[in-house]
gemmi code that builds the backbone of each chain (N, CA, C; Angstrom):
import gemmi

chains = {
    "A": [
        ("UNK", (-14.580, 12.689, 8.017), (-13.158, 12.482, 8.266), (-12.349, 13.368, 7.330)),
        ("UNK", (-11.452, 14.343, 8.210), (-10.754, 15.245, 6.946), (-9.741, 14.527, 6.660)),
        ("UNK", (-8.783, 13.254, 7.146), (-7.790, 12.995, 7.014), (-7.205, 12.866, 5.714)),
        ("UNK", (-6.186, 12.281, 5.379), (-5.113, 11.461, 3.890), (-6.491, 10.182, 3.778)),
        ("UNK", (-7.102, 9.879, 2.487), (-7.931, 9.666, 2.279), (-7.136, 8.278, 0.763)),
        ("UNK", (-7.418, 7.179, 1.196), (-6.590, 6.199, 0.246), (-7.526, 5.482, -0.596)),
        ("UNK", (-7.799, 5.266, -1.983), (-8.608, 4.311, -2.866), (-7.714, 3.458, -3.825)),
        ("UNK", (-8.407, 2.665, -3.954), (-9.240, 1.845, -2.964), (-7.966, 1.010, -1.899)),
        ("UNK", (-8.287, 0.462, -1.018), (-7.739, -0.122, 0.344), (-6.949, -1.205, 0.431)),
        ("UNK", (-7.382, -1.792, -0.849), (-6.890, -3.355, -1.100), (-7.574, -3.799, -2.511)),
        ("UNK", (-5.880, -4.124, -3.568), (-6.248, -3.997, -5.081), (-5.262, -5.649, -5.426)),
        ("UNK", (-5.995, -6.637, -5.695), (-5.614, -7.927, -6.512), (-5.818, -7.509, -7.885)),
        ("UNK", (-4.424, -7.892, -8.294), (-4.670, -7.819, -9.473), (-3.317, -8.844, -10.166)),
        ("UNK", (-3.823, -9.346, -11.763), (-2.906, -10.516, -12.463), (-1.881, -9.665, -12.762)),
        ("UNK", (-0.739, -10.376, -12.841), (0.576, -9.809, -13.277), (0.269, -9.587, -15.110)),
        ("UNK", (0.931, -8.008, -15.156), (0.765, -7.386, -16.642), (-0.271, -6.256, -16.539)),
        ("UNK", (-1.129, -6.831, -15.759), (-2.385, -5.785, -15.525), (-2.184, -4.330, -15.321)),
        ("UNK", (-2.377, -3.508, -15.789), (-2.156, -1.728, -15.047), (-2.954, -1.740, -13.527)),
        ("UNK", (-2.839, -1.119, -12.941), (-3.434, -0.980, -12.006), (-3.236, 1.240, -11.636)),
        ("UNK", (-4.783, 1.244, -10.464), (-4.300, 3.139, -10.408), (-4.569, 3.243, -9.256)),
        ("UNK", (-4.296, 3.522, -8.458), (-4.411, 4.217, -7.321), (-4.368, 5.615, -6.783)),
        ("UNK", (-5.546, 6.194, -5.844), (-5.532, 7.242, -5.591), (-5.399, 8.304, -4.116)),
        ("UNK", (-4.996, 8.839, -3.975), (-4.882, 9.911, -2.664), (-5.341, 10.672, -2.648)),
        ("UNK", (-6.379, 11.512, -1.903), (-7.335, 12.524, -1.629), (-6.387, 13.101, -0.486)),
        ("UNK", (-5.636, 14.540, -0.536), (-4.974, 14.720, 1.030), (-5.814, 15.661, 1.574)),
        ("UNK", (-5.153, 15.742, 2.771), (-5.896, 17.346, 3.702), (-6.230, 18.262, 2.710)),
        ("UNK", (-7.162, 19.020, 2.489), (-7.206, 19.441, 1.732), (-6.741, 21.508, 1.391)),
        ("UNK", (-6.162, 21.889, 2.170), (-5.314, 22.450, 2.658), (-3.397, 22.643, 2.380)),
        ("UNK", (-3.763, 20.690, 2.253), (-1.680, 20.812, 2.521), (-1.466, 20.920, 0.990)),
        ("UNK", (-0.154, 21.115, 0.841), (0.160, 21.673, -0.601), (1.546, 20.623, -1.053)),
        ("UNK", (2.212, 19.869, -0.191), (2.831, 18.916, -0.670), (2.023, 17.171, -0.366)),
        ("UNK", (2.177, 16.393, -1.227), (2.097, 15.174, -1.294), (2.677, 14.374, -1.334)),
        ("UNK", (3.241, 13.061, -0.751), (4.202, 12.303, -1.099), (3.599, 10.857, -1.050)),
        ("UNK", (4.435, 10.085, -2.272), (4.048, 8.475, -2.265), (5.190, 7.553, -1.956)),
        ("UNK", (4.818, 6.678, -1.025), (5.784, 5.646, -0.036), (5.236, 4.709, -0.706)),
        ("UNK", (6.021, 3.312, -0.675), (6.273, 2.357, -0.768), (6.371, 1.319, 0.483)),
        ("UNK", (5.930, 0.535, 0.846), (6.160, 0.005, 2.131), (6.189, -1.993, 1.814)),
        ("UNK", (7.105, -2.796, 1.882), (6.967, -3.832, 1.579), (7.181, -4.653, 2.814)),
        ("UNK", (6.704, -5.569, 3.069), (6.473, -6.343, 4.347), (7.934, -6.298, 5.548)),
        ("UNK", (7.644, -6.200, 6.481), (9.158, -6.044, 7.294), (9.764, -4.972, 7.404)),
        ("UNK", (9.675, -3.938, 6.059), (10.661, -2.889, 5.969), (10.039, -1.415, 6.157)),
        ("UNK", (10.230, -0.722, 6.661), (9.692, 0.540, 6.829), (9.049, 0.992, 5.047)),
        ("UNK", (8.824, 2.454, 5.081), (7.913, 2.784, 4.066), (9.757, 3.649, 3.450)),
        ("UNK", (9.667, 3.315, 1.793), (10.423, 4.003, 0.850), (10.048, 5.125, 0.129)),
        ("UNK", (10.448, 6.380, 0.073), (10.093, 7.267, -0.582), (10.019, 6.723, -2.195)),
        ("UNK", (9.078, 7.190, -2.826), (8.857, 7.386, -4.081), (9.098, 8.691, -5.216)),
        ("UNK", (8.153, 9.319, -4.278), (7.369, 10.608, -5.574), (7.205, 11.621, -4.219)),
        ("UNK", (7.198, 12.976, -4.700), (6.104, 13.855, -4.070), (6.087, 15.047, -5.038)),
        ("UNK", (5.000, 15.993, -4.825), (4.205, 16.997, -5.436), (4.359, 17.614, -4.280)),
        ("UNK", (4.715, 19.192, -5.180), (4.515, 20.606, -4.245), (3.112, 21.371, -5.096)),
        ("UNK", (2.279, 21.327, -4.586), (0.890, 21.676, -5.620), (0.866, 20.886, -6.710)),
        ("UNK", (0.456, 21.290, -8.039), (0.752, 20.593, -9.103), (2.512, 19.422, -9.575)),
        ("UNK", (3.112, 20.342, -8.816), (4.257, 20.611, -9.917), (5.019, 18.751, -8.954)),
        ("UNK", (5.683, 17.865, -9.930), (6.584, 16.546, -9.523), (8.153, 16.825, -9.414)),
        ("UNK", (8.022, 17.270, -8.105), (9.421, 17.819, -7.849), (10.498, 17.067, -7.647)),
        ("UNK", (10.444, 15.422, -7.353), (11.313, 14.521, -6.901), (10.737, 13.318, -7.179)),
        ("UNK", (11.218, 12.487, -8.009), (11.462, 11.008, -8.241), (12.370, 9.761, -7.568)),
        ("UNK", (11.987, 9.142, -7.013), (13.160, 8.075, -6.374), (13.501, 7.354, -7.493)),
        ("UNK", (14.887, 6.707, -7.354), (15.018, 5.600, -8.711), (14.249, 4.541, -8.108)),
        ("UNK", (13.618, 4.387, -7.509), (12.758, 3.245, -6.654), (11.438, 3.004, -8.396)),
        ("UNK", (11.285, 4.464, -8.260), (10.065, 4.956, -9.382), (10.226, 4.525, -10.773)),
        ("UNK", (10.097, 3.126, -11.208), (10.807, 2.276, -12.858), (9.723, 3.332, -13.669)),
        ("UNK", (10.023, 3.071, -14.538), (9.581, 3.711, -15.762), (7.989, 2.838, -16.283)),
        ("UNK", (7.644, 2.103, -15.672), (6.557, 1.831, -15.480), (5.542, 2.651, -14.350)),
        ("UNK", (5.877, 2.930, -13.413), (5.159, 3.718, -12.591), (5.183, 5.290, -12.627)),
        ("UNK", (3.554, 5.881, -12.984), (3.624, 7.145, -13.302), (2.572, 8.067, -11.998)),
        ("UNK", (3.051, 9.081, -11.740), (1.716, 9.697, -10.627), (2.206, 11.581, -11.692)),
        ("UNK", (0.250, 11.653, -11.148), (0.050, 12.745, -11.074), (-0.659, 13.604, -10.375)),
        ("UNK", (-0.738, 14.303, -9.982), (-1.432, 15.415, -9.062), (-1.949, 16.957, -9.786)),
        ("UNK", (-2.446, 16.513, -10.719), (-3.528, 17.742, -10.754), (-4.175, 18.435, -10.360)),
        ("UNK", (-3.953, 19.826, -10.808), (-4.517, 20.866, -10.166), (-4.153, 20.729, -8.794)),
        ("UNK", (-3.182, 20.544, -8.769), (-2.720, 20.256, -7.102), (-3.508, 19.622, -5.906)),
        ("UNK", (-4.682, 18.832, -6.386), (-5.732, 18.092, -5.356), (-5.352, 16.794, -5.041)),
        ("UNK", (-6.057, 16.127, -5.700), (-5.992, 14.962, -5.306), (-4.872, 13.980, -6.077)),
        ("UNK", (-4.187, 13.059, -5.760), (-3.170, 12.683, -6.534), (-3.545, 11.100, -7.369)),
        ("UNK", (-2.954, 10.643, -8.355), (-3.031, 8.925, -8.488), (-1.903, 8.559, -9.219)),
        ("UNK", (-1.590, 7.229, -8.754), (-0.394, 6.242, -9.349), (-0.648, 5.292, -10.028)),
        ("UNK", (-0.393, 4.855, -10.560), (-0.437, 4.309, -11.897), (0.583, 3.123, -11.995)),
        ("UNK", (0.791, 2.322, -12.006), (1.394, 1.031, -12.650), (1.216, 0.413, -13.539)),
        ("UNK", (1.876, 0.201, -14.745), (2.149, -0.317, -15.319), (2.352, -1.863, -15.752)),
        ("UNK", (2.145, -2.646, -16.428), (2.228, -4.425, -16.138), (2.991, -4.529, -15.507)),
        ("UNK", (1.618, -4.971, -14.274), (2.317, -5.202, -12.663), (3.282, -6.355, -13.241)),
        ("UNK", (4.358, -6.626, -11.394), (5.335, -7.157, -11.728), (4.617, -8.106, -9.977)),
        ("UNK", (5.536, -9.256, -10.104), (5.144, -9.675, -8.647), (5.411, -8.970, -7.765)),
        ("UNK", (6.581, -8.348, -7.793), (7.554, -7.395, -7.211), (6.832, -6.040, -6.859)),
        ("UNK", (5.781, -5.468, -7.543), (5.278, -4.223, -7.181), (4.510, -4.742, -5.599)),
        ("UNK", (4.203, -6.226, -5.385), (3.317, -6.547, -4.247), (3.539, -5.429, -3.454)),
        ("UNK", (2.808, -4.755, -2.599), (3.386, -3.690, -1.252), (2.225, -3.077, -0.552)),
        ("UNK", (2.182, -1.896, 0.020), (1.582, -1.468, 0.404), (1.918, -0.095, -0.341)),
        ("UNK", (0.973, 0.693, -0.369), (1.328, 2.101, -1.149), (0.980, 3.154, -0.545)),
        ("UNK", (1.840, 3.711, 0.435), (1.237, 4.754, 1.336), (1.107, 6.535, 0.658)),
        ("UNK", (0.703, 7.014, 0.959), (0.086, 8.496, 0.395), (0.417, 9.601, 1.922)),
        ("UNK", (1.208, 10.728, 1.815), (1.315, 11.530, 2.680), (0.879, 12.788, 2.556)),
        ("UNK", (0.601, 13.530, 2.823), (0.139, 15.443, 2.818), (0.809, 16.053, 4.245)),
        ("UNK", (1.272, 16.808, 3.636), (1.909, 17.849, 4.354), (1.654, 19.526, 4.217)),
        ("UNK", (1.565, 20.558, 5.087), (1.197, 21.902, 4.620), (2.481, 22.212, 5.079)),
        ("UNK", (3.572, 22.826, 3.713), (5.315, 23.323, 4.456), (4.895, 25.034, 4.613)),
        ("UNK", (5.216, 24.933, 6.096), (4.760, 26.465, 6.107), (5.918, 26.929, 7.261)),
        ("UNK", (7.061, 27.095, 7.186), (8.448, 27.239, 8.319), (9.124, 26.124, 7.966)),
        ("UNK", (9.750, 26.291, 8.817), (10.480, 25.096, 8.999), (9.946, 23.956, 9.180)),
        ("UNK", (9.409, 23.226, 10.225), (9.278, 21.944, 10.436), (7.316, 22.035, 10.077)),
        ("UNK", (6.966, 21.078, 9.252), (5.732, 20.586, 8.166), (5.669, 18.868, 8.853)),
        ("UNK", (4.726, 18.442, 9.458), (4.463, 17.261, 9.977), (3.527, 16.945, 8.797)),
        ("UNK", (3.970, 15.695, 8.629), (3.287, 14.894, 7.463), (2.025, 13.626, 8.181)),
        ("UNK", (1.051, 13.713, 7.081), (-0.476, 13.026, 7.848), (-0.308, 12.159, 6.791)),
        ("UNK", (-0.913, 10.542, 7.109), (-0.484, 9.858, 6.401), (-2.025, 9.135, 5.848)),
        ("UNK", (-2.316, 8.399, 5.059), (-3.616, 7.519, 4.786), (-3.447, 6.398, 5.229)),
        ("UNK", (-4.222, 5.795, 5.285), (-4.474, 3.684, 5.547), (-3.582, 2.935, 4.851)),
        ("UNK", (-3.535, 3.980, 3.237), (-2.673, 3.139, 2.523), (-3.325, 2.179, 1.469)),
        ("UNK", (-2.598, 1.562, 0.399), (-3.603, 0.948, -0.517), (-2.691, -0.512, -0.772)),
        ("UNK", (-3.303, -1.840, -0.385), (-1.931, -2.648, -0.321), (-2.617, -3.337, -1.590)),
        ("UNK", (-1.471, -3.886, -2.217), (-1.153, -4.091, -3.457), (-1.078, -5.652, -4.115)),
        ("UNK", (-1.433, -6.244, -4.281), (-1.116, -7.742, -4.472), (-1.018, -7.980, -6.020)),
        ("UNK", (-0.322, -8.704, -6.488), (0.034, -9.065, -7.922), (0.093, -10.484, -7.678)),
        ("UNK", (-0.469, -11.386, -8.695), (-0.558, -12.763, -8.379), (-0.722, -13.008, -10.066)),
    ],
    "B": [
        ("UNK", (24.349, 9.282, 0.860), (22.660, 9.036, 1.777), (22.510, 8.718, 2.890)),
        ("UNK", (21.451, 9.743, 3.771), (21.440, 9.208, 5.188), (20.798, 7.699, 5.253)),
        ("UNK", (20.845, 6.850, 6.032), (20.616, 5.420, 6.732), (19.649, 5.418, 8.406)),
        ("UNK", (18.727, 4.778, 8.284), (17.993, 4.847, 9.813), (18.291, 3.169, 10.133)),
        ("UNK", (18.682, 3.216, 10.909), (18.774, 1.911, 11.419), (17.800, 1.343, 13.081)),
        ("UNK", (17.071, 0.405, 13.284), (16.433, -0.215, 14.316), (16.569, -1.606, 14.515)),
        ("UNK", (17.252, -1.954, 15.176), (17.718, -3.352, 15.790), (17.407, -4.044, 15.983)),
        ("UNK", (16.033, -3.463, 17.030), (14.890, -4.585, 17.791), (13.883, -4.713, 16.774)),
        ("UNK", (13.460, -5.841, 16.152), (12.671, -6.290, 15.321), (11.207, -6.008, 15.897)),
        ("UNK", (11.215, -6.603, 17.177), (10.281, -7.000, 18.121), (10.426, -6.419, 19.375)),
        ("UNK", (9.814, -5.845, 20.514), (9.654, -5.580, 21.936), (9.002, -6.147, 22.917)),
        ("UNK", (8.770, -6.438, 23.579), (7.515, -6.702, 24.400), (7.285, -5.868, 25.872)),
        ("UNK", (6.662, -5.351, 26.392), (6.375, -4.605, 27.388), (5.462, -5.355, 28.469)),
        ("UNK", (5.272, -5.008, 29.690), (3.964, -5.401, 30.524), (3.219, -4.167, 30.772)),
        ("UNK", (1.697, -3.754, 30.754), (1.163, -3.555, 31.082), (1.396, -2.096, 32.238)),
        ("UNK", (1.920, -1.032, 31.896), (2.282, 0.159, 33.160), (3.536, 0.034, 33.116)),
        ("UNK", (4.616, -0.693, 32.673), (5.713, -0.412, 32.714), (6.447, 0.068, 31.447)),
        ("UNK", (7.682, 0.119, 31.802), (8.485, 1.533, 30.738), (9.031, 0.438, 30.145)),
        ("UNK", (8.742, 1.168, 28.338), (9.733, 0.421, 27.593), (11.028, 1.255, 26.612)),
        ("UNK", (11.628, 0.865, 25.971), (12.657, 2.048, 25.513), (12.834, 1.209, 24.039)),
        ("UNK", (12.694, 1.952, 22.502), (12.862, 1.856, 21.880), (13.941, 2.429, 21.116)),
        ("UNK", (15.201, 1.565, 20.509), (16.303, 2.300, 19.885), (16.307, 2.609, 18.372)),
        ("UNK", (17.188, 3.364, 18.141), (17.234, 3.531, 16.931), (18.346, 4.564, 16.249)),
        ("UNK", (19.244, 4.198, 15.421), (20.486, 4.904, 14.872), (20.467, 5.389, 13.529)),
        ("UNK", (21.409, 6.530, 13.413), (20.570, 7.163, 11.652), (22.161, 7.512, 11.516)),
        ("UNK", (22.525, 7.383, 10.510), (23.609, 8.297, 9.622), (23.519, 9.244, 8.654)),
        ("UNK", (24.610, 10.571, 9.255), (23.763, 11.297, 8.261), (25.296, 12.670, 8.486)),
        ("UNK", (25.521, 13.061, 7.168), (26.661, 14.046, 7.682), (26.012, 15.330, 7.353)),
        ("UNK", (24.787, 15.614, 7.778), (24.207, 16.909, 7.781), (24.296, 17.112, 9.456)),
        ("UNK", (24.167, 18.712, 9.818), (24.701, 19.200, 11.168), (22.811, 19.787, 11.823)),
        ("UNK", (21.910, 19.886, 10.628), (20.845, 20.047, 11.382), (19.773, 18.998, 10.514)),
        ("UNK", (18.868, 18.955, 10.841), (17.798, 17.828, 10.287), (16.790, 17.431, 11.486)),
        ("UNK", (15.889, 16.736, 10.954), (14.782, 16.394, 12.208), (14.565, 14.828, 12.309)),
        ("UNK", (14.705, 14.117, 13.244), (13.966, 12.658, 13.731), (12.834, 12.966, 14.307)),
        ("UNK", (12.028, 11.381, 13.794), (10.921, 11.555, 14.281), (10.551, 9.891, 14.451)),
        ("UNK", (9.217, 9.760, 15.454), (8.761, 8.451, 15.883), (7.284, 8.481, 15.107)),
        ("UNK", (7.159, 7.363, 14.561), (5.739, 7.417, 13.749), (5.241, 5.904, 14.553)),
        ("UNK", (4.215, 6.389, 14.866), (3.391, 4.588, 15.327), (2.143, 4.270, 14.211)),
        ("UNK", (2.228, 3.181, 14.143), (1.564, 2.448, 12.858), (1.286, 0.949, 13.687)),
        ("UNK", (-0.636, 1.040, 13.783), (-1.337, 0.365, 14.437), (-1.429, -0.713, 13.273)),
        ("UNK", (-1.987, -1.822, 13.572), (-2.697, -3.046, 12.676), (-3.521, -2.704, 12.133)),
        ("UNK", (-3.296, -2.366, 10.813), (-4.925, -1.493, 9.537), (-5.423, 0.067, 9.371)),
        ("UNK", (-3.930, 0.459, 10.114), (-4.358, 1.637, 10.353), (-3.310, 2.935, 9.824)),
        ("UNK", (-3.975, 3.873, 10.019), (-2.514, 4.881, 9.296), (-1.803, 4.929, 9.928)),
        ("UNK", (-0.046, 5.310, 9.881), (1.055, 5.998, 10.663), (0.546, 7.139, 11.201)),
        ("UNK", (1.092, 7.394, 12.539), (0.680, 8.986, 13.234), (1.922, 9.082, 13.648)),
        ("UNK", (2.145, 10.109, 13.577), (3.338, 10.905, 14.530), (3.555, 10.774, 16.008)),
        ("UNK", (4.397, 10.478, 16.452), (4.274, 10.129, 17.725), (5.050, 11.376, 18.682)),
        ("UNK", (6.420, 11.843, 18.167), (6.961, 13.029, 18.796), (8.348, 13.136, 18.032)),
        ("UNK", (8.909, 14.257, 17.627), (9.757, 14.718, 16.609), (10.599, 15.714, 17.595)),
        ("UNK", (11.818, 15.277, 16.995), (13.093, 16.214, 17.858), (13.720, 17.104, 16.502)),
        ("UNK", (14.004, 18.351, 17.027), (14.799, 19.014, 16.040), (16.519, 19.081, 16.346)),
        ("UNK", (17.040, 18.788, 15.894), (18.604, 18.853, 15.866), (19.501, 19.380, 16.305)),
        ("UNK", (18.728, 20.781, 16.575), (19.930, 21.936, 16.773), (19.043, 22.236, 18.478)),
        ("UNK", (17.994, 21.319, 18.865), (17.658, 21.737, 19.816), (18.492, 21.147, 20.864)),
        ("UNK", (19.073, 21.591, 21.985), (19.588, 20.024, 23.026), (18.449, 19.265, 23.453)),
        ("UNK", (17.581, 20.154, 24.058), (16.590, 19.192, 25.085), (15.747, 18.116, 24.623)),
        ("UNK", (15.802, 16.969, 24.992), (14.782, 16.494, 24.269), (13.647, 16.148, 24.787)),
        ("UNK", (12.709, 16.174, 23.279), (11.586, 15.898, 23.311), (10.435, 15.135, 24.327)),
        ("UNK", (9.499, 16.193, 24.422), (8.600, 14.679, 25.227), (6.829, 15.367, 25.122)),
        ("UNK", (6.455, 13.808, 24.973), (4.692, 14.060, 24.654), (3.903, 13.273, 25.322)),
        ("UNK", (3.638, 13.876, 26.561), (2.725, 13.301, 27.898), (3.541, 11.338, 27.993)),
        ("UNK", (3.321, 10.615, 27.843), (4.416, 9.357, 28.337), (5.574, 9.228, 27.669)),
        ("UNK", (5.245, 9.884, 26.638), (6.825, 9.655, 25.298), (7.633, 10.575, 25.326)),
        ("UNK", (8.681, 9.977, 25.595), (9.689, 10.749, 25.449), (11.411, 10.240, 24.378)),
        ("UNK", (11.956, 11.123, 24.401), (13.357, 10.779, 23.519), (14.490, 10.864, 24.064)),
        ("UNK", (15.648, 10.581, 23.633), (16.845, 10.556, 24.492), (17.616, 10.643, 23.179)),
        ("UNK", (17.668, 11.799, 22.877), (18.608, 12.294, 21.392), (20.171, 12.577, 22.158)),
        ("UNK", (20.782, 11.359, 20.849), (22.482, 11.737, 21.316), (22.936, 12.154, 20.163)),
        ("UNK", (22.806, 13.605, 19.977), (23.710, 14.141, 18.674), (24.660, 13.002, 18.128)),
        ("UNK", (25.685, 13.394, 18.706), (27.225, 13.099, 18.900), (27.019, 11.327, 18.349)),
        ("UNK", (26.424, 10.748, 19.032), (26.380, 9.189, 19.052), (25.456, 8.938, 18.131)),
        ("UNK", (24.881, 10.020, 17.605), (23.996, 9.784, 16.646), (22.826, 8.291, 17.034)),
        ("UNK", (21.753, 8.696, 17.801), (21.528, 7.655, 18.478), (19.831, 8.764, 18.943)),
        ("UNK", (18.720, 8.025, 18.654), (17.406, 8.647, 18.900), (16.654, 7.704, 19.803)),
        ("UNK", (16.771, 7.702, 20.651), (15.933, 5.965, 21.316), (14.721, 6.623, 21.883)),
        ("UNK", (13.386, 6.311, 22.181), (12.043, 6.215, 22.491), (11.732, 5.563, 23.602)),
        ("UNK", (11.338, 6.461, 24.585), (10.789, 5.594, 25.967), (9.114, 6.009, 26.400)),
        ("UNK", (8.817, 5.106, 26.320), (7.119, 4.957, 26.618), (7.312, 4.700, 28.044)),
        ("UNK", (6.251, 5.419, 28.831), (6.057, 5.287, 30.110), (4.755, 4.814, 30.861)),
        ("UNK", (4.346, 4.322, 31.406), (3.590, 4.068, 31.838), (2.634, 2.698, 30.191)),
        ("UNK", (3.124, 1.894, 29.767), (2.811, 1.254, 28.741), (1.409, 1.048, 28.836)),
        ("UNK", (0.627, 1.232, 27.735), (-0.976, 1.026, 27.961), (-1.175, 0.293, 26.435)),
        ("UNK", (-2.714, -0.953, 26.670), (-2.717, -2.332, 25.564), (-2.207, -1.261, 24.170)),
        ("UNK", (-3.168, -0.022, 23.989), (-3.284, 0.682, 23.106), (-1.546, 1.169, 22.273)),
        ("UNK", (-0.734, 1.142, 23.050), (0.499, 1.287, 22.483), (1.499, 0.315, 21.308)),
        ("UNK", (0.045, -1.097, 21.478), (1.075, -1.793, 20.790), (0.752, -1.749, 19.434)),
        ("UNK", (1.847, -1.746, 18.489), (1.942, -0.992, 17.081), (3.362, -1.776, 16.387)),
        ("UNK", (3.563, -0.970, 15.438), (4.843, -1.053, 15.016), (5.015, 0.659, 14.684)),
        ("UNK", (6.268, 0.734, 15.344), (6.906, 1.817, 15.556), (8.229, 1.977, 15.060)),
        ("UNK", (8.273, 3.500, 13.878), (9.493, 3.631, 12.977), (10.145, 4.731, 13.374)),
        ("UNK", (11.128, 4.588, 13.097), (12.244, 5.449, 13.407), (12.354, 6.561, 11.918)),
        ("UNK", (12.218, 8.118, 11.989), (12.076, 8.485, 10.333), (13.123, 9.624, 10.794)),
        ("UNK", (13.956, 9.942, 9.892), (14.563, 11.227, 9.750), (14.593, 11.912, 8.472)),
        ("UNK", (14.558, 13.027, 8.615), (14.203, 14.379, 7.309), (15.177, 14.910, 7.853)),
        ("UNK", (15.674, 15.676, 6.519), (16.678, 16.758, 6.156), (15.879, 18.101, 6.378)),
        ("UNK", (16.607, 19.260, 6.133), (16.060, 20.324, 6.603), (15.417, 20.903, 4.724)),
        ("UNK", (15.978, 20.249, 4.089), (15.985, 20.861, 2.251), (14.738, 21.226, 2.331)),
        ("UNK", (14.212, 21.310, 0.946), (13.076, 21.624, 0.471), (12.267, 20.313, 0.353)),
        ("UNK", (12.479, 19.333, -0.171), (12.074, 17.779, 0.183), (11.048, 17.389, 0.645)),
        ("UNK", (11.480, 17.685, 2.045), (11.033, 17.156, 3.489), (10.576, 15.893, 2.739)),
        ("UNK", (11.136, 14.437, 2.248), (10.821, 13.194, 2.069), (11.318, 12.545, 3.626)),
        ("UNK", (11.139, 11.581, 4.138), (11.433, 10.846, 5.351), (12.063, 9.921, 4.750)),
        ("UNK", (12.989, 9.340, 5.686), (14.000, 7.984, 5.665), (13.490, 7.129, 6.566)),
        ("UNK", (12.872, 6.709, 6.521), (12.527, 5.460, 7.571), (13.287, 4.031, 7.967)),
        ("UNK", (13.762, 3.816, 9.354), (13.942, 2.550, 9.845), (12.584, 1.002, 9.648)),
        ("UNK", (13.284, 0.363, 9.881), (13.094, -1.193, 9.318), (11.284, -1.172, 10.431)),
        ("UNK", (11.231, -0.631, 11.525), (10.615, -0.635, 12.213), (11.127, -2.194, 13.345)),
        ("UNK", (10.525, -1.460, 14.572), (10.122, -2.331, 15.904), (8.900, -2.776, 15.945)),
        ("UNK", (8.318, -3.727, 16.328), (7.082, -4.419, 16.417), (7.130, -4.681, 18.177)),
        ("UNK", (5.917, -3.485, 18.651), (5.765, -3.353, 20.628), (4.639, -4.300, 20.912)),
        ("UNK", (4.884, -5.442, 21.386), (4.087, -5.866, 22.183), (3.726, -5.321, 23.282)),
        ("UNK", (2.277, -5.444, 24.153), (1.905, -4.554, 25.374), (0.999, -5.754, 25.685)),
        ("UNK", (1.641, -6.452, 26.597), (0.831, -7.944, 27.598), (0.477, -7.590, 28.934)),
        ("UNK", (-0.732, -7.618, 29.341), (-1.507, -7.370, 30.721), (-0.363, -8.309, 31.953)),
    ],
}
model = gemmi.Model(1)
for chain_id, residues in chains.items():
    chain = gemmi.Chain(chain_id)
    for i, (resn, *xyz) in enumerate(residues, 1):
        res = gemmi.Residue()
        res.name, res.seqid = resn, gemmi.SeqId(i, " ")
        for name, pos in zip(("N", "CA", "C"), xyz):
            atom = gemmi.Atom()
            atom.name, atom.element = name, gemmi.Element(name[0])
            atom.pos, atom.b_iso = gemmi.Position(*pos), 0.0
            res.add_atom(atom)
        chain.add_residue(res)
    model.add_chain(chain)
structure = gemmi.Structure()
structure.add_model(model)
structure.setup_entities()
């Protein structure tokens, strides 16, 4: 499967706990982006990476939550003492921007539980 | 900031017949792209069919099609011929033309498809 590639799938974890999550994209595309998706509501931009480099932050993104994308491959997020509130789903996108219009491939996603 | 808005929480369809999904975005940019993403039960978002802005005609991908109203600012989704496999939850996303390319996503519709 070449697709957006999500680890792990489904993460319980106690409130305070760090937690990391990771994205493997196409391996090809050169931007990445991390969504947010909480029950009911469509997916919220977060973060994305143009190769290495963290070109855009949402204020969504507290100062507890950190991502990086090294060497421009594979990416991971990071949380900080979870909150109940981080509960969600954490979606991962890749995109190759090459013209104008770049269709974005998405992963399974990594849903999130804090208890 | 642009806004995607979707109304219908829920749909329901029968089995071969046409359903029409709405959806409204605000946005005081003059070009930009909408797009339909379907998102199965456990499964990733896929792209479903994307209109560009400055195009008139709209879009269509073998049953799917769009009914883009610039002016009314207004993107609605019509499935044709409805098959079980269609039923999903389906978002409404719009991107700017910037360097970005992050998506705005609607609340999503939830399509039922009953024999």
């Amino acid at each position: 499967d070449t697709g957006v590639s999500q680890n792990p799938r489904h993460k319980i974890t106690k409130r305070g706990q760090n937690v990391t999550f990771r994205c493997d994209p196409i391996s090809e595309h050169n931007r990445l982006y991390w969504y947010r998706q909480t029950l009911g509501q469509g997916p919220e931009f977060l973060t994305y990476f143009q190769n290495e480099a963290q070109l855009e932050k949402s204020r969504l993104l507290s100062d507890r939550f950190s991502a990086e994308r090294p060497k421009g491959s594979f990416s991971t997020l990071e949380i900080q003492r979870t909150e109940q509130g981080d509960s969600a789903m954490y979606l991962c996108a890749s995109s190759l921007v090459s013209g104008r219009v770049s269709e974005a491939f998405f992963g399974q996603g990594t849903r999130l539980t804090v208890v | 900031a642009q806004t995607v808005t979707q109304s219908q929480p829920e749909m329901s369809v029968q089995e071969a017949e046409t359903v029409t999904l709405s959806c409204t975005y605000d946005t005081s940019e003059s070009d930009y792209y909408l797009f339909w993403y379907k998102q199965p039960p456990s499964r990733q978002m896929i792209l479903v069919i994307r209109q560009e802005a400055y195009k008139q005609q709209n879009a269509t991908e073998n049953r799917f099609s769009v009914n883009f109203q610039k002016a009314a600012k207004s993107f609605s989704l019509k499935i044709s011929d409805s098959q079980l496999g269609d039923a999903a939850m389906y978002f409404c996303a719009y991107r700017t033309t910037g360097t970005a390319s992050k998506l705005t996503f609607g609340t999503g519709t939830r399509l039922q498809v009953t024999l």
